[in-house]
C-alpha positions in Angstrom: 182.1 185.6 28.8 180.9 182.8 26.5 178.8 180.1 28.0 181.3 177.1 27.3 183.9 179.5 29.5 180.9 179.4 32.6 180.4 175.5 32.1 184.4 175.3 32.3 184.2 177.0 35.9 182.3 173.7 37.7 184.5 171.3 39.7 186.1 168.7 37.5 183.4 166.0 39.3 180.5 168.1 37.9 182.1 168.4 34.4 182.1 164.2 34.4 179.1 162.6 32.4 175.8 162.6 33.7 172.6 160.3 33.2 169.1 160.3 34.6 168.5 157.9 37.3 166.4 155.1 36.1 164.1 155.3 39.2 163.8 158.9 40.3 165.3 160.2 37.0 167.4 162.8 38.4 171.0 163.4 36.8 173.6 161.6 38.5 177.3 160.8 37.3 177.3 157.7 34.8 179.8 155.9 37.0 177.5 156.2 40.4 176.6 152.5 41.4 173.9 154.3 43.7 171.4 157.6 43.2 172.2 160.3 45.7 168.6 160.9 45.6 166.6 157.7 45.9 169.4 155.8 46.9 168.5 152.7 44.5 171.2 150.9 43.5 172.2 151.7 39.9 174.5 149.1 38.8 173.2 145.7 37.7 174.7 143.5 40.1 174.3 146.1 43.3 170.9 145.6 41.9 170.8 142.1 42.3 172.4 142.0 45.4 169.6 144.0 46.7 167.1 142.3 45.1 168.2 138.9 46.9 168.7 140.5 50.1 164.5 141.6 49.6 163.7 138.0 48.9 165.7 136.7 51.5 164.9 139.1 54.1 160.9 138.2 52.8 161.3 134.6 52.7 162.4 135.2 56.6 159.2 137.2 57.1 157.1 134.8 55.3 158.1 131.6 57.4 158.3 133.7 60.9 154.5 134.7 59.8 154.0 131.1 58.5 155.1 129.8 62.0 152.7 131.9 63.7 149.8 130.8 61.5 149.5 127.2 62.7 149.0 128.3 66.2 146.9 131.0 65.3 144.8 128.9 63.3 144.1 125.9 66.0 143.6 128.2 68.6 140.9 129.6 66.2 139.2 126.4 65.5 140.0 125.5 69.5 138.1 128.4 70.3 135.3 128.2 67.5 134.5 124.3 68.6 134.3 125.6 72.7 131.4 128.3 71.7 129.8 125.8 69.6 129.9 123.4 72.9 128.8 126.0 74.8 126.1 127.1 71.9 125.3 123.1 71.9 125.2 122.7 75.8 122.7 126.0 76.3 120.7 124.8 73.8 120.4 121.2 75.3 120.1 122.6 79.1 116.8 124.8 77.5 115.2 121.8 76.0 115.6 120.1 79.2 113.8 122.6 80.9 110.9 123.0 78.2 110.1 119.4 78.2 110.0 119.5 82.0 107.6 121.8 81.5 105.1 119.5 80.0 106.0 116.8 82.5 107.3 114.9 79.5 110.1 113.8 81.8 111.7 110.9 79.6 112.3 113.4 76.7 113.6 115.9 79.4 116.0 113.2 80.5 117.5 112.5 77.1 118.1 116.5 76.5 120.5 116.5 79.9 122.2 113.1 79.0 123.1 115.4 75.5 124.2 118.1 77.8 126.3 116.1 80.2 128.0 114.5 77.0 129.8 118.2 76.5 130.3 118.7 80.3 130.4 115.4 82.0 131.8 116.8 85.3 128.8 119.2 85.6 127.6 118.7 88.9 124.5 121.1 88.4 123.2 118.5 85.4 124.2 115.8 87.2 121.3 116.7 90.1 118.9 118.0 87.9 119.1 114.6 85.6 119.0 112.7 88.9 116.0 114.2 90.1 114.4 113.3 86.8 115.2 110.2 87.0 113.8 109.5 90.5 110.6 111.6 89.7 109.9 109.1 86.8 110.7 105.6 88.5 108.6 106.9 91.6 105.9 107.9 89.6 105.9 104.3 87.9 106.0 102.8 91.3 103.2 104.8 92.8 101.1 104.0 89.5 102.1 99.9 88.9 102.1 99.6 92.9 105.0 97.1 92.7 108.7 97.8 92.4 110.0 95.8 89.4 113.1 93.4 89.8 114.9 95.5 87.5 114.6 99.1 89.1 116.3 97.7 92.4 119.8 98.6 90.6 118.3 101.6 89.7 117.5 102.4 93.3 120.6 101.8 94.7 122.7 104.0 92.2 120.4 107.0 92.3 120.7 106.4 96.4 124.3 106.6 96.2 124.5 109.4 93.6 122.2 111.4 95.5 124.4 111.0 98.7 127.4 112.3 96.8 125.7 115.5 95.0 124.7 116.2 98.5 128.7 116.3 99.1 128.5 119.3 96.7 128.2 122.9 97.2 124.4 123.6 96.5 122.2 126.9 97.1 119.3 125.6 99.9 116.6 124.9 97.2 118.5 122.5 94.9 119.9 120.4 98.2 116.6 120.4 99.8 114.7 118.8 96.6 117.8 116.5 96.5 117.2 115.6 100.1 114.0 114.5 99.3 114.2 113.2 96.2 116.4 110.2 98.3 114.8 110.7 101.3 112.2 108.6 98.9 114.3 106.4 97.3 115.0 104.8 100.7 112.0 103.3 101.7 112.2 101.5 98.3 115.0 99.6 99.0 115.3 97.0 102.1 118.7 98.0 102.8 118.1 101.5 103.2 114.9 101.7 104.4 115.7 102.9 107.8 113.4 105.3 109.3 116.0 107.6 111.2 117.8 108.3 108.3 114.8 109.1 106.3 113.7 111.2 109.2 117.1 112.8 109.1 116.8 113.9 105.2 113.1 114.9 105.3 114.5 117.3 108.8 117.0 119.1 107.0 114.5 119.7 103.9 112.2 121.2 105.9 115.0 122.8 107.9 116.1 124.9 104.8 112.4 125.3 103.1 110.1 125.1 106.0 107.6 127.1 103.6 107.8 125.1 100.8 104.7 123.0 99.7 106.6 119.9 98.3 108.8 119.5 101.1 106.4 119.9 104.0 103.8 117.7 101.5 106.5 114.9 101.4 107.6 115.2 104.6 104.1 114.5 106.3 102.8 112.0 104.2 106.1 109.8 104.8 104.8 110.6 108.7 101.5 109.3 108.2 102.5 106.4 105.8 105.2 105.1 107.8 102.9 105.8 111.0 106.1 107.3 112.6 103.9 110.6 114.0 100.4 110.7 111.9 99.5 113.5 113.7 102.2 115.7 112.9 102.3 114.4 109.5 99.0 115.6 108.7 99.5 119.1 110.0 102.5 118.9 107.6 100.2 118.2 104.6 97.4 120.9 105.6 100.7 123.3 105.9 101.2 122.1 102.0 97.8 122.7 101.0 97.6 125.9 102.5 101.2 127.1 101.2 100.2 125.8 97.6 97.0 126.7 97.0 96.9 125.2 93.2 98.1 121.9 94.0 95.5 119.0 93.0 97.4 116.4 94.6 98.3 117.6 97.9 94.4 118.5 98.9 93.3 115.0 97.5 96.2 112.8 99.4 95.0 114.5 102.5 92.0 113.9 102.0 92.4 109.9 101.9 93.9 110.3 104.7 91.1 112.0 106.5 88.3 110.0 105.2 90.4 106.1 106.1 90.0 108.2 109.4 86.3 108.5 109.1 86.8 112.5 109.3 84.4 112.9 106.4 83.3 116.2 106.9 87.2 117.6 106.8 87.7 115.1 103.8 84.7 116.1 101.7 86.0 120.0 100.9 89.6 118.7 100.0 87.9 116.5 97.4 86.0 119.3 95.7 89.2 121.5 96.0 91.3 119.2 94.1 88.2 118.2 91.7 88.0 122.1 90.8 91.8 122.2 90.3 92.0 119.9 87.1 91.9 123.0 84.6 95.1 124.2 86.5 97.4 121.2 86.8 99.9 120.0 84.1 101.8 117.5 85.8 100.5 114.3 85.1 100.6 113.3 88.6 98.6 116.2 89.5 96.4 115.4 86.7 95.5 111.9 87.8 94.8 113.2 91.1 92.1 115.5 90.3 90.7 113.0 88.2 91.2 110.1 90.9 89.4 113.1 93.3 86.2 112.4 91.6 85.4 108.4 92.1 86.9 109.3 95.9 84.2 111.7 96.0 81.5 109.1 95.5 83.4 106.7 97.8 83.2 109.4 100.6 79.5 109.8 99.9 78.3 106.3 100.0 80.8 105.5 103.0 79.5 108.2 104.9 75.9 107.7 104.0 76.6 104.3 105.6 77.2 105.7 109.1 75.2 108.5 108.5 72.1 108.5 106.5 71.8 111.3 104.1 68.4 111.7 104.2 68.4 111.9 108.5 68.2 115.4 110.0 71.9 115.0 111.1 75.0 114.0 107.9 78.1 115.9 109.2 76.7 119.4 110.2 76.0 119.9 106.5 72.5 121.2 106.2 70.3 119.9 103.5 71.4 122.6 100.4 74.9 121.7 101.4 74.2 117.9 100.9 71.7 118.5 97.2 74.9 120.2 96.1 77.2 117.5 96.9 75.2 114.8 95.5 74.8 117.5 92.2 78.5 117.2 92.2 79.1 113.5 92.8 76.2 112.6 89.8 77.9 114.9 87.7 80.8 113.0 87.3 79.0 109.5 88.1 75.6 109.6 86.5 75.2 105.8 86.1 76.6 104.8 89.0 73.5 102.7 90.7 74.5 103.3 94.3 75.4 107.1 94.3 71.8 107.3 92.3 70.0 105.9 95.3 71.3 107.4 97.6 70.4 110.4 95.6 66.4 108.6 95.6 66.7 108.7 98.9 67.3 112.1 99.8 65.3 113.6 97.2 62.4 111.1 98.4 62.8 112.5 102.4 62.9 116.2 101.0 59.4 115.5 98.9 61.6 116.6 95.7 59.6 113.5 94.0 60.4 114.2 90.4 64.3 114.2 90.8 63.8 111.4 92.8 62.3 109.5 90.3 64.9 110.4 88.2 67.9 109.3 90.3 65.8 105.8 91.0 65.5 105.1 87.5 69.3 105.3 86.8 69.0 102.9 90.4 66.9 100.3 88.7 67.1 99.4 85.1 64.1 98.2 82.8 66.1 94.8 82.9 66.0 94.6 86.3 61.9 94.1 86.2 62.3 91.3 83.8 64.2 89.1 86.3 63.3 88.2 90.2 64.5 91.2 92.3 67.8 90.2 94.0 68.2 90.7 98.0 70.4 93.4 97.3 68.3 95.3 95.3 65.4 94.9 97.5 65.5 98.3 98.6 65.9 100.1 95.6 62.6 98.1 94.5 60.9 99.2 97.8 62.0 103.1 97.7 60.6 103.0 93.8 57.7 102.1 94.6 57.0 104.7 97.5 58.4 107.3 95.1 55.2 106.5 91.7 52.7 106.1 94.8 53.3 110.1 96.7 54.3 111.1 92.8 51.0 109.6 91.7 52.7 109.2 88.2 53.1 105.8 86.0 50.2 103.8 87.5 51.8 100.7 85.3 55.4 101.5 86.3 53.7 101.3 90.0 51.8 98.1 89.0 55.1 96.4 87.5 57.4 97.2 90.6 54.6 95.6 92.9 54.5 92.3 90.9 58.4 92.5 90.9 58.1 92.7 94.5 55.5 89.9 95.1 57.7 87.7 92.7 60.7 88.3 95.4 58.3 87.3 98.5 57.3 84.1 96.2 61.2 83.5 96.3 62.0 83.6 99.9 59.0 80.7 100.4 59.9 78.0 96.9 63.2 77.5 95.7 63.4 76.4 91.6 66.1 74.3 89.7 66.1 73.2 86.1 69.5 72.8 85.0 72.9 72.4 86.8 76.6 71.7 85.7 79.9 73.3 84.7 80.0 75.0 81.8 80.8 72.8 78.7 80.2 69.6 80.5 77.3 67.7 81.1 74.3 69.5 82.4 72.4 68.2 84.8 68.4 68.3 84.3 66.0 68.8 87.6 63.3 70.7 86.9 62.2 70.8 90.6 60.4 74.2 92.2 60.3 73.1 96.1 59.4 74.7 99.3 62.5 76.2 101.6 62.7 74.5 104.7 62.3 76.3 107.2 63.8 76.1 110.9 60.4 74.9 112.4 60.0 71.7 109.5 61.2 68.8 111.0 60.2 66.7 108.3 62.2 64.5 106.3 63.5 65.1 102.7 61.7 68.0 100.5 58.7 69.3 99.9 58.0 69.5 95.8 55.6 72.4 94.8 55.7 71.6 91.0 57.9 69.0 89.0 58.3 70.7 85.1 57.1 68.6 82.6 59.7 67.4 80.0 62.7 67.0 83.4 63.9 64.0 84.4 61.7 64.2 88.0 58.3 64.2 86.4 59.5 61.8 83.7 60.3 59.3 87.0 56.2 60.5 88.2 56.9 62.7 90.8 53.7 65.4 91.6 53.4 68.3 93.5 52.5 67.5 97.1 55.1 64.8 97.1 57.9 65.0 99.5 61.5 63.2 98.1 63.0 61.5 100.9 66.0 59.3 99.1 68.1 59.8 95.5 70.7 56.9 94.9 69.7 55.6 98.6 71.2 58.9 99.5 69.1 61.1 102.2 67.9 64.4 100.0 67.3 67.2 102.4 67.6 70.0 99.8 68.7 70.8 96.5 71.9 71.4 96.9 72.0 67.5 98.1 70.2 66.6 95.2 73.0 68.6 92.9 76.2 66.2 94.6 74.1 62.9 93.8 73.2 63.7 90.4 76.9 65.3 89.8 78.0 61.3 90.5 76.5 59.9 87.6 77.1 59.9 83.7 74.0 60.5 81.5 71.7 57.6 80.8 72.0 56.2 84.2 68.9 55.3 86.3 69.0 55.5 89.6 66.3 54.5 92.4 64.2 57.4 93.8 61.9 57.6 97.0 59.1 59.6 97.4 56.5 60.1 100.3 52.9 60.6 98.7 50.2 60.9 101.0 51.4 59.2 103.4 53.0 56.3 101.7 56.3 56.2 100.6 56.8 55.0 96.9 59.9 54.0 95.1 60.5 55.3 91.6 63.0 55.2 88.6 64.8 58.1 87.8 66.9 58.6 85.2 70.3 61.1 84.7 70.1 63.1 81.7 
């Protein structure tokens, strides 16, 4: 059979002409609008057709994608600006607590103002920046010891914010500092300062922290301040000191306390405690106490030496190495101070320690001091120097120049010397008088003259030693002070008549003001 015979044996379908399919390029009839294979359209507008169903059917896609982008996007940038809030807000709430840290509490304040800008109706910042703020206006109180005009506002809306976080749910530490951080706002302002309800907040404090150092600190010093039980108060404040064992401040508040009640020998550890503390503290306020610990030190010493004499057998139950070590510590802090120095003379002198006796009275009595007459209140200081050079058998001239200081004093206490009087840039008044003190037994009239200086208005007038001036200005002249208000009457250049009693005979005389 020829091959044209086989081809004429297919269906009469088959035997139609065929062309490749443009897209899968298998052979399909030439008048197919669609390939049985791929089943693209073949035909140019089944093609088209197609084609704008695609675009429509995309453009459909596009805008129902487009629709969802918007809110996709803002809730993006929604949810990007919250975490940077809360990035912002943690950062903020961190700084706060670092500058707290340093006690820098104004810095610390401005940090949590920051923070409550992102989440104002954040209760938690709300007490911790109200805290703050009390911490620092108290501080400023306790340091100014006056309450400024303008902090009474203050007062009043920290009072009644602190009231309302108390409303608030708060764990037991946070409501307890909060109870006593208005517990002493109250006594600062006249309307709230009522003692119940102070006694009310500093009771639930110590109700929900009884072994807290702060709270039981606060508690009994507003006992003992506001005298409401002084005795309880201080048990209160040696719970504190015991409880907080690093606290500078709580050891040397007591210990005011304690020595206002002369209780000097419970006082004088509390001092050394918070004096040895310093290195440890970082609050300010702790700070200055430690520091403040050390001139209370040398108050408690020279207020106790004055009921007790140091150098005695008995000063508190301390025996004598306890007492050299306290007056170590107290010159080690106030080496120049004159007083704590002789008391220092003092008990070295009594314990024969002659040398570091010497020592302390030479810090006692300066080299100025011997170029002047000795003072009445220096008097003893001159007397225990000299008993110190004659058992040290040192500085025979030192010895010899305190004795002459002292015999100058003795001259004092008999004559009595002017030369010049008045008010500084006015007139002054020239006497140059050196007269003997009356004394209880002289009955005598007017004053006795010892010497009148040459070159003074008195001798000019011819008065001598030996006289005795009975009337200035017809005025009776029974001492110098009388002769001061006569004089003070009169300008420069005026004369005035004097009497005198000279051996018996009373002389009248010239004398003219200058």
């Amino acid at each position: 059979m020829f091959m044209s015979d086989i081809q004429n044996t297919n269906p009469p379908e088959e035997r139609s002409v065929k062309r490749h399919c443009p897209y899968c390029k298998e052979l399909i009839l030439s008048t197919a609008k669609k390939c049985r294979y791929c089943g693209e359209f073949i035909d140019k507008k089944s093609r088209n057709q197609k084609l704008k169903a695609k675009v429509v059917g995309f453009l459909g896609l596009f805008t129902a994608l487009l629709s969802l982008f918007y809110p996709l996007r803002e809730g993006y940038f929604y949810l990007q600006q919250k975490q940077q809030q809360r990035t912002e807000l943690y950062s903020y709430k961190k700084v706060a607590i670092y500058f707290e840290s340093f006690d820098s509490l104004k810095y610390a304040q401005q940090a949590l103002n920051k923070a409550l800008d992102l989440a104002p109706n954040d209760t938690e910042l709300q007490r911790r920046l109200l805290v703050l703020r009390t911490q620092e206006l108290l501080r400023q109180l306790e340091w100014n010891g006056i309450l400024e005009p303008q902090y009474q506002t203050i007062i009043e809306e920290l009072i009644l914010d602190g009231y309302r976080l108390l409303q608030t749910d708060l764990e037991d530490t946070h409501r307890a500092q909060l109870l006593l951080m208005v517990a002493r706002l109250l006594p600062q302002d006249s309307y709230w300062n009522d003692d119940e309800a102070i006694l009310e907040l500093y009771t639930q404090a110590y109700g929900l922290l009884p072994a807290n150092g702060e709270v039981a600190f606060r508690y009994g010093k507003w006992l003992v301040d506001a005298e409401y039980d002084v005795h309880k108060g201080i048990g209160l404040m040696t719970q504190a000191v015991q409880i907080s064992a690093n606290d500078a401040l709580y050891p040397y508040e007591l210990a005011k306390i304690l020595q206002q009640k002369g209780q000097f020998q419970k006082a004088l550890p509390l001092l050394l405690r918070s004096i040895t503390l310093l290195p440890k503290q970082q609050e300010l306020q702790r700070i200055r106490a430690s520091n403040f610990a050390k001139s209370e030190l040398s108050k408690w010493l020279t207020q106790a030496d004055e009921i007790q004499n140091i150098a005695q057998d008995e000063f508190y139950g301390l025996d004598i190495e306890a007492r050299q070590k306290i007056i170590q510590q107290v010159l080690a802090v106030r080496k120049n101070d004159r007083r704590i120095n002789f008391i220092a003379a003092r008990f070295y002198f009594a314990n024969q320690q002659y040398k570091l006796a010497q020592d302390a009275i030479s810090q006692s009595v300066s080299a100025e001091d011997l170029k002047y007459v000795i003072r009445g209140h220096y008097l003893d200081q001159f007397e225990l120097y000299k008993n110190i050079l004659q058992h040290s058998n040192v500085e025979p001239d030192k010895l010899r120049e305190i004795q002459l200081a002292l015999d100058n004093y003795q001259q004092t206490l008999i004559y009595e010397e002017a030369l010049e009087t008045g008010v500084a840039g006015e007139h002054q008044y020239k006497i140059g008088l050196k007269i003997k003190k009356k004394s209880d037994a002289d009955t005598q009239e007017g004053i006795l003259v010892v010497k009148a200086l040459n070159g003074y208005p008195f001798a000019k007038a011819g008065v001598k030693a030996g006289d005795r001036i009975l009337k200035l200005a017809h005025r009776q002249a029974m001492s110098l002070m009388a002769i001061y208000r006569v004089i003070s009457n009169f300008q420069a250049g005026t004369s005035v008549p004097l009497t005198v009693e000279r051996n018996g005979k009373v002389i009248e005389l010239e004398l003219m003001i200058e």
